[in-house]
C-alpha positions, 0 to 999 in steps of 0.5 A, a space after each residue: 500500500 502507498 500514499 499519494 498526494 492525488 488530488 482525484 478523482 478517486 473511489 474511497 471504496 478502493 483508495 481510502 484517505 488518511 486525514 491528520 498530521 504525518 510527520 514530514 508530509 506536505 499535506 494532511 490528506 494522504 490517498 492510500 492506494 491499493 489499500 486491501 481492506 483486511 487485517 494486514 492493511 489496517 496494520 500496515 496503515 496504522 503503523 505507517 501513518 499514525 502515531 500517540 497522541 496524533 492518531 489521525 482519521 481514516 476516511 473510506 467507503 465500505 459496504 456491509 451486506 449483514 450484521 457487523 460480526 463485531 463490536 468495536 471500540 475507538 478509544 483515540 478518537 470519535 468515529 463519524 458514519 455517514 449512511 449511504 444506502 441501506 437501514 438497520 439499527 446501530 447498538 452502542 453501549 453507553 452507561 451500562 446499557 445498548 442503546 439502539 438507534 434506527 438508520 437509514 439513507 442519509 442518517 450520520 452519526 458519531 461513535 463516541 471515543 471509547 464506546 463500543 458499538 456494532 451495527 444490525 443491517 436490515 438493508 445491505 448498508 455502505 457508508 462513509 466511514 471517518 474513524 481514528 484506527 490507533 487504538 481501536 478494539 474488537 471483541 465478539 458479538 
């Protein structure tokens, strides 16, 4: 995976963006090209581009066609999701009890730093996904 300056037109399904600060970088929008949406590409991408205390956002296009197969955690930052297509419910865990919360075409919300979250996708869901991935935790469903 590299990074480019490129300033598009490019597909944040294939090519997401790094948005922060790296050191050394002319700019703080960085397209991350070839980019293979699995396990080693997030760890590459965290360990290229990120660092404590400026962790940065990934900002990308993803589809989902069911239920998250996780729950997650961003704990060096909040992550902001922008619902293209689909419905379903968002679930977030938030003083001790799952909160549920509709969405739909259209409907954005923010995942606070620290709270765990997961997704039931009633319709194939693809969104915009703008997330700080340093530090993000997963467990089972």
């Amino acid at each position: 995976m590299s990074g480019s300056r490129t300033t598009g037109p490019f597909d944040l399904a294939r090519a997401p963006i790094h948005l922060g600060s790296i050191a050394g970088a002319e700019t703080s929008a960085v397209v991350l090209e070839n980019f293979g949406f699995d396990g080693p590409s997030f760890e590459h991408y965290i360990e290229t581009h990120t660092r404590e205390g400026a962790p940065g956002r990934l900002v990308m296009i993803e589809s989902t066609p069911g239920d998250w197969g996780a729950w997650e955690c961003h704990h060096d930052g909040d992550e902001i999701v922008i619902v293209l297509e689909g419905r379903g419910s968002l679930l977030q865990e938030i003083d001790g009890e799952t909160r549920r919360t509709p969405f739909e075409p259209g409907s954005t919300f923010v995942n606070p730093a620290g709270v765990w979250h997961t997704a039931d996708v009633t319709e194939p869901m693809r969104a915009i996904y703008i997330t700080p991935c340093r530090g993000t935790e997963h467990r089972p469903r």
